[in-house]
C-alpha positions in Angstrom: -48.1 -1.8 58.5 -44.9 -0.2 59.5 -43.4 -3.3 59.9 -44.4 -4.8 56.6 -42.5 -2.0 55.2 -39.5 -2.0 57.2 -39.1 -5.8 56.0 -39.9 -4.8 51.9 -37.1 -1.9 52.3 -34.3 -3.8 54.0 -35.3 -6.4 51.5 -34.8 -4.0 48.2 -31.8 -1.7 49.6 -29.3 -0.5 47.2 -27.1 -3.1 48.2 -29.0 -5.7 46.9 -30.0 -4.3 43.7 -26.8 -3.8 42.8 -25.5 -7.2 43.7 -28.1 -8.8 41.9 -27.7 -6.2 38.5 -24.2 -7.4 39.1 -24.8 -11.3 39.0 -27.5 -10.1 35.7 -24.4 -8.7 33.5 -21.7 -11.3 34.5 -24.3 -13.8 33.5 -24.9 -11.8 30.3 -21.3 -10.9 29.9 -20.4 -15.4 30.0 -23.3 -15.8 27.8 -21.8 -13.7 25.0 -18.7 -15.1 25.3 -19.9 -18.1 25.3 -21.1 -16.8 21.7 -17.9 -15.5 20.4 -15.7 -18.7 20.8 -17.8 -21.6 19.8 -18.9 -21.8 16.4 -22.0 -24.1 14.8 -20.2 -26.4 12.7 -22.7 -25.6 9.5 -21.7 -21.5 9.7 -17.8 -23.0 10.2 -17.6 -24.8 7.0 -19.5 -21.7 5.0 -17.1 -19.5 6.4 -14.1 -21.3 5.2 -15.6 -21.6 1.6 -16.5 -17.9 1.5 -13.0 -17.1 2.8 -11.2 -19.9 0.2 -13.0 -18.4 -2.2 -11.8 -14.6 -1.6 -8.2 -16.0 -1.0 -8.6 -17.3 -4.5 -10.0 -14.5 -6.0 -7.1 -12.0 -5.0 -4.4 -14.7 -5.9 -5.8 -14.6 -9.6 -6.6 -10.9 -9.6 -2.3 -10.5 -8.6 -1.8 -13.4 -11.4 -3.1 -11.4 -14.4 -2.2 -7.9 -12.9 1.5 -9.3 -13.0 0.9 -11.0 -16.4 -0.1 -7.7 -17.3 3.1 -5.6 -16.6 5.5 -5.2 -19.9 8.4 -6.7 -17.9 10.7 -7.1 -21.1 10.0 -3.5 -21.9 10.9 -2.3 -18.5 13.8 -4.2 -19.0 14.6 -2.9 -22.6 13.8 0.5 -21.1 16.2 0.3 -18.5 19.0 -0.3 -21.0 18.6 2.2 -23.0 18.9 4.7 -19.8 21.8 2.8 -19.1 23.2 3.3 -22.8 22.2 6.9 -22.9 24.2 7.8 -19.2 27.3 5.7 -20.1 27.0 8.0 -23.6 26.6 10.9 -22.3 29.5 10.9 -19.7 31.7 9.7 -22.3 31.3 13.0 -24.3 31.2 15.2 -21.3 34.4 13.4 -20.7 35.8 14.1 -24.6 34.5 17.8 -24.2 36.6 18.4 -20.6 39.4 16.9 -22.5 38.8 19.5 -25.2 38.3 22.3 -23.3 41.2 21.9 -21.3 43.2 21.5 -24.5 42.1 24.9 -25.6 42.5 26.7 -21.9 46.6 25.5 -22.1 46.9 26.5 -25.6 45.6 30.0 -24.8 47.7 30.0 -21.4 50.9 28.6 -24.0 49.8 31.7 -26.3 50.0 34.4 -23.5 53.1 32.9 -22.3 55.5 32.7 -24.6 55.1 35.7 -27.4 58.5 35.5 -28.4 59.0 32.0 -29.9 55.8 32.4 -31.4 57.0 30.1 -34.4 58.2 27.7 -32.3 55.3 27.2 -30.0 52.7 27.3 -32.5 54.5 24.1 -34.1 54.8 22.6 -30.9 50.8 23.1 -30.0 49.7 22.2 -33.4 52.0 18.8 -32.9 50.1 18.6 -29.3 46.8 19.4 -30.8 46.6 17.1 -33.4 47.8 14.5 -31.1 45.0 15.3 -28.8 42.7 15.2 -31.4 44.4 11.5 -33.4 43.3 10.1 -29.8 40.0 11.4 -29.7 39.1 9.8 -33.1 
């Protein structure tokens, strides 16, 4: 009897378990692969209409979303910024121009107080020259 059992235990060791749950998952392991790169040619062609169909669906869906968008009023919209900045700059430029006129005539004023008469002439002549350009 002892000898029956020596044969069984050299027979299962460890060794040879774990060879053979080795050969068991590399087996497995080819068979799934297997799975994952060949295809039946009757889920291959329903595939390709499910996924023609979702390419189709999202190219209308971005047709009509673009359709959708008020390009000419972006457009218009974007004008009218345009219009309002180029505006805008144009008076701040008319109101430095002003403002500067002013500053000199005070300076002029502080200046010179005895030929008042004369340099209030000569700045109304400037003024009004300033201002003939303006309009």
């Amino acid at each position: 009897m002892d000898h029956i059992y020596q044969k069984c235990r050299k027979r299962f060791s460890f060794k040879n378990a774990t060879i053979a749950l080795t050969i068991v998952n590399v087996l497995i392991f080819l068979f799934l692969l297997r799975g994952f790169f060949t295809s039946s040619p009757s889920s291959s062609s329903s595939s390709h209409r499910i996924i023609s169909a979702r390419l189709r669906y999202i190219k209308e869906a971005r047709e009509i979303r673009l359709a959708m968008q008020p390009l000419e009023l972006i457009k218009r919209v974007k004008e009218i910024q345009q219009e309002a900045s180029e505006g805008h700059e144009r008076e701040q430029q008319k109101d430095v121009k002003h403002n500067t006129a002013v500053d000199l005539s005070k300076r002029l004023n502080a200046f010179l107080p005895t030929n008042e008469a004369l340099s209030l002439k000569a700045l109304e002549e400037w003024l009004n020259r300033i201002y003939l350009r303006r309009i």
